[in-house]
MARMARTI-548737 format. One record per residue: x, y, z of N, C-alpha, C in turn; residue number from 1. Coordinates in Angstrom, 1 decimal, m for minus. Layout:
N
X, Y, Z, X, Y, Z, X, Y, Z, NUM
...
***
This chain:
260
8.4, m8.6, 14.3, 7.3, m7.7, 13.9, 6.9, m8.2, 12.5, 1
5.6, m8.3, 12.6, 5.0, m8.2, 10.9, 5.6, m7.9, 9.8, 2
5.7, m6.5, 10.1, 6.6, m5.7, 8.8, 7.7, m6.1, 8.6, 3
8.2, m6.7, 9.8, 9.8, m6.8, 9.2, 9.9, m8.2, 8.4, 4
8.8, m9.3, 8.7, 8.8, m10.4, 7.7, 8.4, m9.6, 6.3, 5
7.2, m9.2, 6.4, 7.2, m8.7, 5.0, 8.5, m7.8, 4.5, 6
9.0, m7.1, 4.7, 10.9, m6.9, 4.5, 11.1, m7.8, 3.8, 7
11.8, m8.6, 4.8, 12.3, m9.8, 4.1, 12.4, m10.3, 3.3, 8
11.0, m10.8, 2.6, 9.8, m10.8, 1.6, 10.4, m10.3, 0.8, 9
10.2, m9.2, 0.3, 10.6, m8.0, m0.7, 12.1, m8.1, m1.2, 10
12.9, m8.2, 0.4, 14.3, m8.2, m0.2, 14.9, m9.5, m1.0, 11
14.2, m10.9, m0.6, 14.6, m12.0, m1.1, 13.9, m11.7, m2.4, 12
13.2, m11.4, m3.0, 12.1, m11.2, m4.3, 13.1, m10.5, m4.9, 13
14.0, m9.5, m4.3, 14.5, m9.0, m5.0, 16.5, m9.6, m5.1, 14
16.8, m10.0, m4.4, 18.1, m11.2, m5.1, 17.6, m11.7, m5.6, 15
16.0, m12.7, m5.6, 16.3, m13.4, m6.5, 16.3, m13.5, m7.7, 16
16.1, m11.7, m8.5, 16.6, m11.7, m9.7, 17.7, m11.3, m10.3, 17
18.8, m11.3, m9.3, 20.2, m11.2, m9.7, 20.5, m10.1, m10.0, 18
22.2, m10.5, m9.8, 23.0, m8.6, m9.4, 22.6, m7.9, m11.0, 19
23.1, m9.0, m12.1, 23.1, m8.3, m13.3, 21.7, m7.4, m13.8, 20
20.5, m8.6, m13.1, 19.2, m7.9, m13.4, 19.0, m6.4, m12.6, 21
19.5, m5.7, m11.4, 19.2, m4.7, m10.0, 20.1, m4.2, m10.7, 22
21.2, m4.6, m11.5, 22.2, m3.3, m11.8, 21.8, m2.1, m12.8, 23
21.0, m3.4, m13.9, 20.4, m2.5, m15.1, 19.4, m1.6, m14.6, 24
18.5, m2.2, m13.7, 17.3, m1.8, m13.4, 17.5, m0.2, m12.7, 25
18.0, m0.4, m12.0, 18.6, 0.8, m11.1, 19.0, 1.9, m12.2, 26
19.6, 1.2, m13.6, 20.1, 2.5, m14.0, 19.1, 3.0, m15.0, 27
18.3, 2.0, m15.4, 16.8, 1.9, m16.2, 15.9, 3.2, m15.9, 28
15.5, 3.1, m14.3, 14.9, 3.7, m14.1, 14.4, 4.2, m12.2, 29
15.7, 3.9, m11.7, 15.7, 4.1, m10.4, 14.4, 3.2, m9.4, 30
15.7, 2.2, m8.6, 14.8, 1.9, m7.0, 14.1, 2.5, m6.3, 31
12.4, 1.9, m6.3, 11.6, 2.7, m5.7, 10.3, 3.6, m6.5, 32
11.0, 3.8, m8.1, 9.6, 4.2, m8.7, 8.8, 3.7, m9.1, 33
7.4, 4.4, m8.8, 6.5, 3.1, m9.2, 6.7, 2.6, m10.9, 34
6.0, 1.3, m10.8, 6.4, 1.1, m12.7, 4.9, 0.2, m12.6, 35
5.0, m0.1, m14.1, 3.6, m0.7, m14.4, 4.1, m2.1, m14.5, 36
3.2, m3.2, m14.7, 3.2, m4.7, m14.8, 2.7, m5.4, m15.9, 37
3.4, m5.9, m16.4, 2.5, m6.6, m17.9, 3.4, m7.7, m18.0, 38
2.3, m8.7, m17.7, 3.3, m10.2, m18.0, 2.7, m10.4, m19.8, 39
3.7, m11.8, m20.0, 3.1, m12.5, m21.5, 1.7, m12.4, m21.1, 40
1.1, m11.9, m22.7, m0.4, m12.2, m22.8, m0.5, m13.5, m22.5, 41
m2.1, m13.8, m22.0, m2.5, m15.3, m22.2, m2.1, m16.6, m21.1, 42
m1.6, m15.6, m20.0, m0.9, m16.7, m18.5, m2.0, m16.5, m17.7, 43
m2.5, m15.0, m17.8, m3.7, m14.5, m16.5, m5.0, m14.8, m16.5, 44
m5.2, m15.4, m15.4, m6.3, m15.5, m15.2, m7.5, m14.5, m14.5, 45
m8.9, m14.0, m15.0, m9.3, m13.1, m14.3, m9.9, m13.4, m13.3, 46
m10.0, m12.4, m11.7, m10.7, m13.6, m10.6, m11.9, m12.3, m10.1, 47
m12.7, m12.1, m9.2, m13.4, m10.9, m8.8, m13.6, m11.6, m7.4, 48
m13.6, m10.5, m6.2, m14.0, m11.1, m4.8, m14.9, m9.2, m4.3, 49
m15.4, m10.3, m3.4, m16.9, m9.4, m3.0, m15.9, m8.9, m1.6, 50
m16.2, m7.7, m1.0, m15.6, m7.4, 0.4, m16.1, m8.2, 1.2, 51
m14.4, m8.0, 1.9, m14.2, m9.4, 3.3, m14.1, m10.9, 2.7, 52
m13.9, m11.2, 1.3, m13.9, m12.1, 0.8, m12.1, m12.8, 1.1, 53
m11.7, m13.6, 1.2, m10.7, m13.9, 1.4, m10.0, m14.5, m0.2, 54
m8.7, m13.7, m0.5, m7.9, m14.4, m1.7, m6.9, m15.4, m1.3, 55
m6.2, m14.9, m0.5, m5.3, m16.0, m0.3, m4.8, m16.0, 1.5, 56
m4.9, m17.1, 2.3, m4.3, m17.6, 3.3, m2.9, m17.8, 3.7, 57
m2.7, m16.9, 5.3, m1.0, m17.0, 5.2, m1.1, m18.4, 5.7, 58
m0.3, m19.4, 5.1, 0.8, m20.6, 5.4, 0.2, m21.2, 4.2, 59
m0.4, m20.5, 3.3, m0.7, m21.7, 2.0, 0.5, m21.8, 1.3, 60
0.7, m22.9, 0.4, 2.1, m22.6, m0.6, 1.1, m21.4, m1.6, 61
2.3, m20.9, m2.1, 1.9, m19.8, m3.0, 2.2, m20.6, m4.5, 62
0.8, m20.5, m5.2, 1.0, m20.8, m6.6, 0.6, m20.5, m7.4, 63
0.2, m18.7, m7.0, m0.3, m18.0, m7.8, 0.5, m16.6, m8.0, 64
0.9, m15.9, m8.2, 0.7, m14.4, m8.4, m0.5, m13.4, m8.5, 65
m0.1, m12.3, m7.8, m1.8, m11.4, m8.4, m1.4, m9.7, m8.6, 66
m2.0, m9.6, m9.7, m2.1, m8.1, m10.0, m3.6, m7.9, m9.6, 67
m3.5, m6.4, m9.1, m5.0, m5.4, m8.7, m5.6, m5.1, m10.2, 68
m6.5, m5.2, m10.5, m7.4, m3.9, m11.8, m7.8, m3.1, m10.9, 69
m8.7, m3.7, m10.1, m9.7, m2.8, m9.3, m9.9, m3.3, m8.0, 70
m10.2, m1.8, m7.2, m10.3, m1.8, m5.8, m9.3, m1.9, m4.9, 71
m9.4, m2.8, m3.3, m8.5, m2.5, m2.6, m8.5, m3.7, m2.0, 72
m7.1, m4.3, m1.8, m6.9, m5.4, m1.0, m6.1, m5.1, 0.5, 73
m6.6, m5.8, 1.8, m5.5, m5.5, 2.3, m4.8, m6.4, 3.0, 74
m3.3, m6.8, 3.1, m2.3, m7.7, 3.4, m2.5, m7.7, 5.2, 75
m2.9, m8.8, 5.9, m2.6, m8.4, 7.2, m1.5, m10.0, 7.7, 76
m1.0, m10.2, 9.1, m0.7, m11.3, 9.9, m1.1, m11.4, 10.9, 77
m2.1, m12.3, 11.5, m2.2, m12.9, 12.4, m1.5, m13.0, 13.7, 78
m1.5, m12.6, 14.5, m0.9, m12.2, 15.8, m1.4, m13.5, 17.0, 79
m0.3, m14.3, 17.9, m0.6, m15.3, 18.6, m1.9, m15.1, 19.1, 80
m2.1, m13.7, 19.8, m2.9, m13.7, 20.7, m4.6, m13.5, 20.0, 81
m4.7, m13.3, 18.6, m5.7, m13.3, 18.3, m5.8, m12.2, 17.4, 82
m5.3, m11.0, 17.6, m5.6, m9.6, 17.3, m4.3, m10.1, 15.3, 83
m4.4, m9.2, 15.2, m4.0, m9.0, 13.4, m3.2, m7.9, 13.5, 84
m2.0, m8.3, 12.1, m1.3, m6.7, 12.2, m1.6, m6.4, 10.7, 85
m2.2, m5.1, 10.6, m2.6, m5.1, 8.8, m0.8, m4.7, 8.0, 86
m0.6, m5.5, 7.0, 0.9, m4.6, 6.6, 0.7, m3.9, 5.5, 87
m0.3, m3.7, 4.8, m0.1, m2.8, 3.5, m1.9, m3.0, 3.3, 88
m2.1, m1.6, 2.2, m3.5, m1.7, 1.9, m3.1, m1.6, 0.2, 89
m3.6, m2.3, m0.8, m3.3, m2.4, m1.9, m4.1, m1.8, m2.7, 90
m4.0, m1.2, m3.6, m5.1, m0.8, m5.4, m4.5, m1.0, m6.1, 91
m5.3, m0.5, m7.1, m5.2, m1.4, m8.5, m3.8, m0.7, m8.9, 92
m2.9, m1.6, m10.3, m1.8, m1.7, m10.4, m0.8, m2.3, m9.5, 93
m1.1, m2.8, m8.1, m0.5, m3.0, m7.5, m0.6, m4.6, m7.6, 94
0.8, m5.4, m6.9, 1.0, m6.7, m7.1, 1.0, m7.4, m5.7, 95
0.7, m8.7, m5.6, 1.2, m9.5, m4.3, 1.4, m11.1, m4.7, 96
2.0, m11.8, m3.8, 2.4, m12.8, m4.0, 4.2, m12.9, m4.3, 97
4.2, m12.1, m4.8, 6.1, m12.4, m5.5, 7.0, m12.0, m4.4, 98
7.3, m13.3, m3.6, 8.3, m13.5, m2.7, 9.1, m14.7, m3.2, 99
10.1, m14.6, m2.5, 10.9, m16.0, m3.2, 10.6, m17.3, m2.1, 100
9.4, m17.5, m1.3, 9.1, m18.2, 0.1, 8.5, m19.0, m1.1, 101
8.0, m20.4, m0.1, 7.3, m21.4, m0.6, 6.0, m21.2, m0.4, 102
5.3, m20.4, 0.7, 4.2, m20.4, 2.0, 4.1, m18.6, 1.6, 103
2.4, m18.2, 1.6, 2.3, m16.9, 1.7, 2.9, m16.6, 3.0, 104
3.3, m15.5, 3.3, 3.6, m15.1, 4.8, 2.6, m14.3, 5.4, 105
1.4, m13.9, 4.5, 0.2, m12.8, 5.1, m1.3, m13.4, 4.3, 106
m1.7, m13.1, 5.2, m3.4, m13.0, 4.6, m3.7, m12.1, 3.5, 107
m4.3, m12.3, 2.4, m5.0, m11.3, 1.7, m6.7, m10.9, 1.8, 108
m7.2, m10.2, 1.8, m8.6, m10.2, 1.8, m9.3, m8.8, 1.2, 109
m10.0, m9.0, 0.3, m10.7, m8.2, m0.3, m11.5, m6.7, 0.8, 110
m11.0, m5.5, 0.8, m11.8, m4.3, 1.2, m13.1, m3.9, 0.6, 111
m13.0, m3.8, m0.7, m14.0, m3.6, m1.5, m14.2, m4.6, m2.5, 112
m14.9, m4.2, m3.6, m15.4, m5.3, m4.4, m13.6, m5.3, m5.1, 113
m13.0, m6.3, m5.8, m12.2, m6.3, m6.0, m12.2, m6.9, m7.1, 114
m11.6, m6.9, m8.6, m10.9, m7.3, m9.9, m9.3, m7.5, m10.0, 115
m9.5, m8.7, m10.4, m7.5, m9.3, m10.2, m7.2, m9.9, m10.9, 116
m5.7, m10.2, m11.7, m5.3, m11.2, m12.1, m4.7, m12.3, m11.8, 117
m4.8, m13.8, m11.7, m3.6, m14.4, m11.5, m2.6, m15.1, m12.4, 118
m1.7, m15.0, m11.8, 0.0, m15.7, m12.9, m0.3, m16.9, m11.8, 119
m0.1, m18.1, m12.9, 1.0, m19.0, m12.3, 2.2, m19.0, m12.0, 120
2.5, m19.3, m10.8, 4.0, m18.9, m9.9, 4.7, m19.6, m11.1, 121
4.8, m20.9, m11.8, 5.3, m21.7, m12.3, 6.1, m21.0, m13.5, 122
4.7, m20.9, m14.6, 4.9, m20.0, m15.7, 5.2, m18.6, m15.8, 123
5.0, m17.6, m14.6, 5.5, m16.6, m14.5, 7.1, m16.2, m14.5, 124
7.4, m17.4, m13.5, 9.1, m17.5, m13.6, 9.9, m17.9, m14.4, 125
9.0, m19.0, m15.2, 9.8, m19.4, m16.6, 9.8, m18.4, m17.4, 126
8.9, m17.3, m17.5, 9.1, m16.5, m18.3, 10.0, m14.6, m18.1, 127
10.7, m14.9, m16.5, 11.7, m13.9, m16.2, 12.4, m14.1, m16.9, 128
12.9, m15.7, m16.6, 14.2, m16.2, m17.3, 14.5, m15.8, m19.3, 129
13.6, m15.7, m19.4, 13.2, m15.3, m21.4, 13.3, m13.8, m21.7, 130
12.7, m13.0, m20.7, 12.5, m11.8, m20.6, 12.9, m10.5, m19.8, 131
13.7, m10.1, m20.0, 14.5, m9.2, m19.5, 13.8, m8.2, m19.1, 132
13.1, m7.4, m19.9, 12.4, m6.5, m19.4, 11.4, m7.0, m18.2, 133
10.6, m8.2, m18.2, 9.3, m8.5, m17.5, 10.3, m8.6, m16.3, 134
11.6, m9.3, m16.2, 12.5, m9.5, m14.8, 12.7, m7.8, m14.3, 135
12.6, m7.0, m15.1, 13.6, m5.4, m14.9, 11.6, m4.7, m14.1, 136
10.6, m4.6, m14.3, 9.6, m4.5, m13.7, 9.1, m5.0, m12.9, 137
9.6, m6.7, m12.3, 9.7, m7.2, m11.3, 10.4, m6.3, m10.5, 138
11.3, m6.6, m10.5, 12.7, m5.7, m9.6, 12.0, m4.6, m9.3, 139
11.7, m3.5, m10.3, 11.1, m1.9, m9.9, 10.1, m2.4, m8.6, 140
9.0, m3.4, m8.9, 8.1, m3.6, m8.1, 8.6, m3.9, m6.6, 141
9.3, m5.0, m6.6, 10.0, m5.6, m5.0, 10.9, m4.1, m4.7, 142
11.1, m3.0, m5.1, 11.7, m1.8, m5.0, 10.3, m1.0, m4.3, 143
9.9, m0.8, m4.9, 8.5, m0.2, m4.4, 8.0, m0.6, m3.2, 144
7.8, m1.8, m3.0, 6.8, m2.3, m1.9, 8.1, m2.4, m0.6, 145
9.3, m2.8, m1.2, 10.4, m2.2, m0.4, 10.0, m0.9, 0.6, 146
9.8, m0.2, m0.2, 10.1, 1.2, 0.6, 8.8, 1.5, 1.0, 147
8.0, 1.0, 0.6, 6.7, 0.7, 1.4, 6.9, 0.2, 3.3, 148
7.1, m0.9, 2.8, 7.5, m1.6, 3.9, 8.2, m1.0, 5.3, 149
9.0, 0.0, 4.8, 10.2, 0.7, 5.6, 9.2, 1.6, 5.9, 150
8.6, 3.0, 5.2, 7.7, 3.7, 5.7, 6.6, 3.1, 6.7, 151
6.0, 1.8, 6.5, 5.1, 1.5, 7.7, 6.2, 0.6, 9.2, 152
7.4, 0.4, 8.9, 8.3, 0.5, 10.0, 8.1, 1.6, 10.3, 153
8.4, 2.8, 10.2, 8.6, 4.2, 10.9, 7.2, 4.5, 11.2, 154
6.0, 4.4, 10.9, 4.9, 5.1, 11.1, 4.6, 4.0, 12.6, 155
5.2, 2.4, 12.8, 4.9, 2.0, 13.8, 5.8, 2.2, 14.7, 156
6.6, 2.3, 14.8, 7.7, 2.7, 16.0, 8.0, 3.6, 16.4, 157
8.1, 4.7, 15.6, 8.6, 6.5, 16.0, 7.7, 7.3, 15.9, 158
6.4, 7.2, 15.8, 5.3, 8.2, 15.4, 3.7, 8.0, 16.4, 159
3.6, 9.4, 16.6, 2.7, 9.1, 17.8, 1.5, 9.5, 16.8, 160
0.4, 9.2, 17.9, m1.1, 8.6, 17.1, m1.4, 9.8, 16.0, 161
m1.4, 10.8, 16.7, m1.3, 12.7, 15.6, m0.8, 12.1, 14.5, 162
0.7, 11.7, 14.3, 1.4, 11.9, 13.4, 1.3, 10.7, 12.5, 163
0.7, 9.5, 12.8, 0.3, 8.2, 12.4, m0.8, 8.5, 11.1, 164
m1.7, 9.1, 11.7, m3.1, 9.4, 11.2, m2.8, 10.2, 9.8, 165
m2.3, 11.1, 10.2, m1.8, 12.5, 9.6, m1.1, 11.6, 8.1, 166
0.1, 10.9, 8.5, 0.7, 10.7, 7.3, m0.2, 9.4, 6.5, 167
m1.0, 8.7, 7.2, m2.3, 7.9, 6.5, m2.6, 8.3, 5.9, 168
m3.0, 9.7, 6.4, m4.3, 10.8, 4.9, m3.5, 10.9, 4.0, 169
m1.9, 11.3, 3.8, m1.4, 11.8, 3.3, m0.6, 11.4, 2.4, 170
m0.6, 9.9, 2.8, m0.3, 8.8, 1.9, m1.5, 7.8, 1.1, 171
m2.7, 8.6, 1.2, m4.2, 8.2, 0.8, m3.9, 9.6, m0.7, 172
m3.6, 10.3, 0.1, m3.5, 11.9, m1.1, m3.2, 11.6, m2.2, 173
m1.6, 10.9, m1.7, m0.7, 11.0, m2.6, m0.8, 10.0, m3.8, 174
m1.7, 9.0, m3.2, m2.3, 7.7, m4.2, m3.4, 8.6, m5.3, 175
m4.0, 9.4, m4.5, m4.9, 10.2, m5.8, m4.8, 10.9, m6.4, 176
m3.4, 11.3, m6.6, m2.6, 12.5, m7.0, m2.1, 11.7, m8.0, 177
m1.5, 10.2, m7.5, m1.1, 9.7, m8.5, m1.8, 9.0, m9.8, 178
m3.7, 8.9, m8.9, m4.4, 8.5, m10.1, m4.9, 9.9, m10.9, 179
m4.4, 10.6, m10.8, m5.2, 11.8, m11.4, m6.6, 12.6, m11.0, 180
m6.7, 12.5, m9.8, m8.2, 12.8, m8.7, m7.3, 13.6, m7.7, 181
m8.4, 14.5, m7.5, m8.0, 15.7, m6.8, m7.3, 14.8, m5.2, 182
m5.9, 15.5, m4.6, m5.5, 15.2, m3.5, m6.0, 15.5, m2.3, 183
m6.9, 16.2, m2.8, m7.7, 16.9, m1.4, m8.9, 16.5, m0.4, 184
m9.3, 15.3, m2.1, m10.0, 14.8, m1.4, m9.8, 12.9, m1.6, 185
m10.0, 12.6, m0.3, m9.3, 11.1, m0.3, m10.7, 10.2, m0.1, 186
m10.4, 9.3, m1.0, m11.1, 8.1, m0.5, m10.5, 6.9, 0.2, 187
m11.3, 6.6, 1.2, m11.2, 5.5, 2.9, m11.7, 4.4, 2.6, 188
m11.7, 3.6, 1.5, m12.7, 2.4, 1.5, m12.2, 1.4, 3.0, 189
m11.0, 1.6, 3.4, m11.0, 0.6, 4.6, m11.6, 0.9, 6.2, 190
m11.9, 0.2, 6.8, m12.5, 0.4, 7.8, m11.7, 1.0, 9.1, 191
m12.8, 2.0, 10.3, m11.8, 2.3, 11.0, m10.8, 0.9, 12.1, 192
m11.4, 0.3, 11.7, m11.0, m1.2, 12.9, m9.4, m0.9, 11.6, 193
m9.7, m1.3, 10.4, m8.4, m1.7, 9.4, m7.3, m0.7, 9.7, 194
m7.7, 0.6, 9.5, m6.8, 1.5, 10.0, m6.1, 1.5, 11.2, 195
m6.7, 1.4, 12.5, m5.9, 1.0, 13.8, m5.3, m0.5, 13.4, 196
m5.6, m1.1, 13.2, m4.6, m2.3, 12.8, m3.6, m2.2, 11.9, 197
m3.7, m1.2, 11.2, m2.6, m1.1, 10.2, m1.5, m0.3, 10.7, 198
m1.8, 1.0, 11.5, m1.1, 2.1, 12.5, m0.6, 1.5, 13.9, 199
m1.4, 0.0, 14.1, m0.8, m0.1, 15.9, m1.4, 0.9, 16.7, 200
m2.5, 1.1, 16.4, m3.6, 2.1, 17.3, m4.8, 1.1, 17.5, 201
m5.6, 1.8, 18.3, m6.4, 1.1, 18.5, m7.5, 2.2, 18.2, 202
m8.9, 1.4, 18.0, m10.7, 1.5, 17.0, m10.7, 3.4, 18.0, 203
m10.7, 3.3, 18.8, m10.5, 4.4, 19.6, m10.0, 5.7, 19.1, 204
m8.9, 5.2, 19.3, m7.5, 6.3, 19.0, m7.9, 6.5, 17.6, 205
m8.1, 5.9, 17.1, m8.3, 6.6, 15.5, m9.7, 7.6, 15.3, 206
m11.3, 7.0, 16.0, m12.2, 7.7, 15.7, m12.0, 8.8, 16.9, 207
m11.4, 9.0, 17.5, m11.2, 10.2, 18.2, m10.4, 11.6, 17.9, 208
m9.4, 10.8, 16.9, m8.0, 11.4, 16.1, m8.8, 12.2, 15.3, 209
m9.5, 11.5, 14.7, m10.1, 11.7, 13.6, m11.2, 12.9, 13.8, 210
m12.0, 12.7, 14.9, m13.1, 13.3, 15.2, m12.5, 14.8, 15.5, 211
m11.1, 15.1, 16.4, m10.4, 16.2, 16.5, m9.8, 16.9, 15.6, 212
m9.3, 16.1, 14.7, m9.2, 16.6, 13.2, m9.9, 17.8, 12.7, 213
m11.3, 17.1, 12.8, m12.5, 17.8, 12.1, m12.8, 19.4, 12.9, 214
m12.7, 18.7, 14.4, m13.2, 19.8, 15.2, m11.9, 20.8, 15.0, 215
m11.0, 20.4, 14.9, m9.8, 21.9, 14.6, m9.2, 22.3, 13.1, 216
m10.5, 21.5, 12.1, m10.4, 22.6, 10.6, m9.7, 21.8, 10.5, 217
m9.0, 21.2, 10.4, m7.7, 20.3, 9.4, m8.1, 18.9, 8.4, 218
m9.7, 18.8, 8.9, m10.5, 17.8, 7.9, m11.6, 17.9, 7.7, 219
m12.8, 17.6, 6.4, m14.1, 17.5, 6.7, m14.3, 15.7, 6.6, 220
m15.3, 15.5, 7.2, m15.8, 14.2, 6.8, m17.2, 13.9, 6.1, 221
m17.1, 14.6, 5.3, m18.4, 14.4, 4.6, m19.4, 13.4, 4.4, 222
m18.4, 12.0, 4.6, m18.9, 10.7, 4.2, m18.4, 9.4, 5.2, 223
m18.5, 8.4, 5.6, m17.8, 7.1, 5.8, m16.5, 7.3, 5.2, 224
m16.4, 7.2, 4.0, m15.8, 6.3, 3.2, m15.0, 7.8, 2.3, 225
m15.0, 8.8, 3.1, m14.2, 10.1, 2.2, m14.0, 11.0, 3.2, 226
m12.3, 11.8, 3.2, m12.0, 12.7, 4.0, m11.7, 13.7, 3.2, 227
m11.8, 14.9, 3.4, m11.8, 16.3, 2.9, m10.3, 16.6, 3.4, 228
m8.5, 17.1, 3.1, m7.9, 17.5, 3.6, m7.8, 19.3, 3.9, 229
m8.4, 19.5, 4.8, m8.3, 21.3, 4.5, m7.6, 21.8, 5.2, 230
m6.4, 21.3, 5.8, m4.9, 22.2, 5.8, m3.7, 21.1, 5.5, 231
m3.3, 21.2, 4.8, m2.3, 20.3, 3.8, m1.5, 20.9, 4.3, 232
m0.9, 21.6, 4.4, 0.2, 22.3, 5.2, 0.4, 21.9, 6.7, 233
m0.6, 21.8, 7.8, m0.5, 21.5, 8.9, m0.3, 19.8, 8.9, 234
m1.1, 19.1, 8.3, m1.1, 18.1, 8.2, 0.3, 17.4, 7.8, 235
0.9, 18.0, 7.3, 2.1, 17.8, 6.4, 3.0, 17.9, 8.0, 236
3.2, 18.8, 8.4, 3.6, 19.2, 9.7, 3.5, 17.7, 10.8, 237
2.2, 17.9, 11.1, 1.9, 17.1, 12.0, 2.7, 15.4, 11.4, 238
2.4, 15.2, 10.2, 3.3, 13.8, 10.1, 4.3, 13.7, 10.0, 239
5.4, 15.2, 10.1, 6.8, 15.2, 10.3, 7.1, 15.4, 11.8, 240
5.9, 15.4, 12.9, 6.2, 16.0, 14.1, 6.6, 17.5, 14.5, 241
6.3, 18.3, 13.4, 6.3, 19.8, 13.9, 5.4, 20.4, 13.9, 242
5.4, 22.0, 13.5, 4.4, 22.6, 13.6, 4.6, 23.8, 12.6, 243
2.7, 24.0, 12.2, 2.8, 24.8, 11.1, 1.6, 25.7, 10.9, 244
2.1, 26.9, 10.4, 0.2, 28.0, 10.6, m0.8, 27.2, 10.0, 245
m1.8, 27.4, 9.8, m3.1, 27.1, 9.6, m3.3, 28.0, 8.2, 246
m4.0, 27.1, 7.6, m4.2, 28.8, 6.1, m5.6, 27.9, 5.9, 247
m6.2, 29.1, 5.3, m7.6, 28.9, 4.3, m7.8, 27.2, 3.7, 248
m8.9, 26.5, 3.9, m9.1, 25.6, 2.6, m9.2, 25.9, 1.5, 249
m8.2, 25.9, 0.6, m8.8, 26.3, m1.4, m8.5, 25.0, m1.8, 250
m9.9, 24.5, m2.3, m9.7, 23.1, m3.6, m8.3, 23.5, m4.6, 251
m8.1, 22.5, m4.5, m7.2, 22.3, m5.8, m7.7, 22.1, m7.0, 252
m7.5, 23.0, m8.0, m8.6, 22.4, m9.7, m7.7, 21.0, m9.9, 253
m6.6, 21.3, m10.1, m5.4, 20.2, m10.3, m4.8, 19.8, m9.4, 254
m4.7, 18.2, m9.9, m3.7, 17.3, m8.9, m2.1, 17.7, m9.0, 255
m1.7, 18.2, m8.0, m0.4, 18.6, m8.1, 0.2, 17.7, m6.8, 256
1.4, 17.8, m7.1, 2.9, 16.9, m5.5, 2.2, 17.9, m4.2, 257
1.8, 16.8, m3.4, 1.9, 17.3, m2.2, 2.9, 17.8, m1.4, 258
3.4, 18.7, m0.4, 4.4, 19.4, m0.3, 5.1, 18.4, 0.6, 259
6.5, 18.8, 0.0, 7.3, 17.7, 1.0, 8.0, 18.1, 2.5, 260
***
């Protein structure tokens, strides 16, 4: 499966900064929280790509690194038969490229208009070796996309299309909760074809999902490219596979943790 190379990915990214580096880091500031990225000034290069523009090709050698500023990239692989598996949808703060492989393992391509940096793979890594901290935010990162990785394992094998959708929004929320924008209301810049390819649904199953959504109060769609959540509560439900009352839509003034 897709996902499980990208796994792999992440786990080798992450030996290869050593036990001494994962020991500190763990006690630093815990596997899995997001952390920020800041290499040496003066390695990055700035790049910009237009949507559908392509950054980087899976089987090229990798000789770049990239951080997000802006927008949304999304990681997919190539499937024999022609079809695509999307494995992650990226924004800004977020990183790609840092595997310990020689060859990207995924496609990257621009969603929206996109701003990025690149590292040289070369000089990036000479400069772990010097830099303790820059190696200890590595690590947090291959920790993060880790458990990324593992939530889109479960969203494709144990979760039916309801429940697929549902924790999509909800993991869209929780990104705008974390940029400081209300969670209630989400922005979709990816397309519905990107979505079924990312969930293992099909263009169908999602505008249908979706469209039911609406019709039973649990979303507005006001826009393309924006979903209203107006039962956070049910929704929450539905991506654990149970069941839960219905209450009123009230905006949130403040971004607060979605309920767990």
């Amino acid at each position: 499966m897709a996902t499980s190379l990208a796994l792999n990915d992440l786990e080798e990214t992450a030996d290869r900064l050593g036990a001494n580096l994962m020991d500190r880091a763990r006690s630093d500031s815990g596997c899995g929280q997001a952390t920020s990225f800041a290499a040496p000034a003066g390695i990055g290069v700035t790049a910009t790509f237009c949507p559908g523009q392509t950054i980087v090709i899976e089987g090229d050698p990798i000789t770049h690194y990239f951080r997000i500023v802006s927008g949304t990239v999304r990681l997919y692989k190539a499937i024999a038969d022609g079809r695509r598996q999307v494995i992650d949808f990226l924004d800004a703060g977020s990183c790609f490229g840092l595997t310990g492989l020689a060859h990207h393992s995924y496609t990257a391509e621009a969603v929206s208009p996109v701003t990025l940096i690149r590292y040289p793979r070369q000089t990036l890594e000479a400069a772990i070796d010097t830099d303790p901290e820059l190696a200890r935010s590595l690590f947090r990162l291959a920790c993060t996309e880790l458990g990324r990785a593992q939530t889109q394992m479960l969203l494709l094998g144990r979760k039916s299309a309801d429940e697929k959708i549902a924790s999509f929004l909800l993991a869209l929320a929780e990104r705008a909760r974390d940029e400081h924008r209300p969670a209630y209301v989400v922005h979709v810049p990816m397309s519905r074809q990107d979505m079924a390819d990312y969930l293992g649904l099909t263009i169908e199953t999602v505008s249908r999902t979706l469209s039911r959504f609406r019709r039973d109060g649990l979303i507005g769609l006001p826009g393309r490219q924006q979903v209203v959540l107006r039962q956070l509560a049910l929704l929450e439900a539905l991506a654990d596979g149970e069941e839960a009352e219905t209450r009123p839509f009230q905006p949130r003034l403040e971004a607060e943790p979605l309920q767990a």
